[in-house]
C-alpha positions as CSV (number, residue, x, y, z in Angstrom):
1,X,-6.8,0.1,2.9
2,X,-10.1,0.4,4.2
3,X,-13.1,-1.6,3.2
4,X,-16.1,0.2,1.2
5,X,-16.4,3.9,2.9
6,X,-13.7,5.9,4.5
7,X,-14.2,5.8,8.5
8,X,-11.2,5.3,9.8
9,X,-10.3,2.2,12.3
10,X,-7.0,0.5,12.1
11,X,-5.9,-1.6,8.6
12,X,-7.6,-5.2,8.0
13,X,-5.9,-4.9,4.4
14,X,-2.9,-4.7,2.8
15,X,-1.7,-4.8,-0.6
16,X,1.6,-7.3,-0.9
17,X,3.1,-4.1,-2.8
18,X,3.1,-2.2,0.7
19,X,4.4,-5.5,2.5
20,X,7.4,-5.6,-0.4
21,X,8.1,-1.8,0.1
22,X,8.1,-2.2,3.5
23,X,10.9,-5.4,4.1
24,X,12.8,-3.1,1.1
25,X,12.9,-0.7,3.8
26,X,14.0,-2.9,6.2
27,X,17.0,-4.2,3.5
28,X,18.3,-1.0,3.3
29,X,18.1,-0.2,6.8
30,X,19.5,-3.7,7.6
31,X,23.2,-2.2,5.6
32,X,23.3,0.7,8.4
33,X,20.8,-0.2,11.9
34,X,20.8,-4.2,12.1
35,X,19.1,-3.5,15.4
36,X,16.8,-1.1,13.6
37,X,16.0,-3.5,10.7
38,X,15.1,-6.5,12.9
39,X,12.8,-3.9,15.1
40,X,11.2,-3.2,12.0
41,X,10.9,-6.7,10.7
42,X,9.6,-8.1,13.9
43,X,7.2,-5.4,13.1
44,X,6.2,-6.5,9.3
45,X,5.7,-10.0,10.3
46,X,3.1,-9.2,13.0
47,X,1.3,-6.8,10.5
48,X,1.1,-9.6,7.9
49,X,-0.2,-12.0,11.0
50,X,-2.9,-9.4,11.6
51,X,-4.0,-8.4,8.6
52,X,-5.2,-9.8,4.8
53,X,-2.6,-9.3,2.3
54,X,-3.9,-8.5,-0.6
55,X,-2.8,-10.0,-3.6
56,X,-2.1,-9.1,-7.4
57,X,-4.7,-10.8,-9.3
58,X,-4.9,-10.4,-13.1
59,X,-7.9,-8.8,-12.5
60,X,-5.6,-6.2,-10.7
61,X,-2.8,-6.1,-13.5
62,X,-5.6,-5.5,-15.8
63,X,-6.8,-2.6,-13.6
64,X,-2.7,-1.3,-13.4
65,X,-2.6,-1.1,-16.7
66,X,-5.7,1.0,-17.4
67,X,-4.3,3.0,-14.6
68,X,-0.5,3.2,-16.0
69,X,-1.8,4.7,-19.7
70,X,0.3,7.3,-20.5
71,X,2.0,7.4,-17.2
72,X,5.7,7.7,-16.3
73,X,7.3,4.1,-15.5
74,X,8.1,5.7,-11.7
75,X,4.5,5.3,-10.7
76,X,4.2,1.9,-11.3
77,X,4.3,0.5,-7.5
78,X,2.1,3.4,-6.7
79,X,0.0,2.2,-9.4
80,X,-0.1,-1.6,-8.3
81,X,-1.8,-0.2,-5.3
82,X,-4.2,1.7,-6.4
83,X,-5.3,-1.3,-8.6
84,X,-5.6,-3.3,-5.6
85,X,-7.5,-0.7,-4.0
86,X,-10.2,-0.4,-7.1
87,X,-10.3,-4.0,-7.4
88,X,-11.3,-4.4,-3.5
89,X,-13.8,-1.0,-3.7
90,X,-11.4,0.1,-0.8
91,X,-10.6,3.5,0.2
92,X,-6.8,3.9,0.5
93,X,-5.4,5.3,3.7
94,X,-2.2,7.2,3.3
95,X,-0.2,10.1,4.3
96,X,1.5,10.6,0.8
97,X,-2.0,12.2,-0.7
98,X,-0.1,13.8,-3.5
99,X,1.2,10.5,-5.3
100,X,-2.2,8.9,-5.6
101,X,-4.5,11.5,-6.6
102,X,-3.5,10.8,-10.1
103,X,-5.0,7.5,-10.1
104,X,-8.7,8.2,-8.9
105,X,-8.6,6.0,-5.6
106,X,-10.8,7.2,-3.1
107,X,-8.3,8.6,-0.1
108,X,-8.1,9.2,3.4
109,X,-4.9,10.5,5.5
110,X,-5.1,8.7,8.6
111,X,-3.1,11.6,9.9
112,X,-5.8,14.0,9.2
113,X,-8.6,12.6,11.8
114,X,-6.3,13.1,15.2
């Protein structure tokens, strides 16, 4: 997530959803790649090191629920992090555009500025 606008620079946030979805990955490439897995780990731990993790506040529960009205029960991580977004006035930066434009989170693809 980026802080206040949307220039791009590399990640000084994170929301602890994106860490948890991220050492899922690594679970269920652990079963198949150990190799891989620790790679990937190794990886995770330095981001976490590097960057603020964002936590779930109530405040931000309060803000996933507003966000979850009327919603299907699938969106729910995706909605965790938008909340964390809108709670931090951050603009999310992400590839998967589609999935988040239903929440009204300000968005940038990182992939789009090369």
């Amino acid at each position: 997530m980026i802080p206040g606008g949307s220039s791009w620079n590399c990640p000084s946030e994170a929301s602890c959803l994106d860490v948890g979805e991220i050492q899922a990955g690594v679970e269920r490439t652990r079963e198949h790649e150990a190799e891989k897995a620790a790679e990937i780990e190794s990886w995770l731990v330095d981001l976490i090191r590097s960057v603020t993790v964002l936590p779930m506040t109530a405040d931000t529960f309060r803000i996933w629920a507003r966000l979850m009205h009327r919603k299907p029960p699938r969106v729910s991580g995706d909605a965790m992090i938008a909340a964390t977004a809108t709670e931090n006035r951050m603009t999310m930066a992400t590839r998967n555009l589609r999935d988040f434009e239903q929440f009204s989170v300000p968005l940038l693809n990182p992939f789009d500025l090369r």
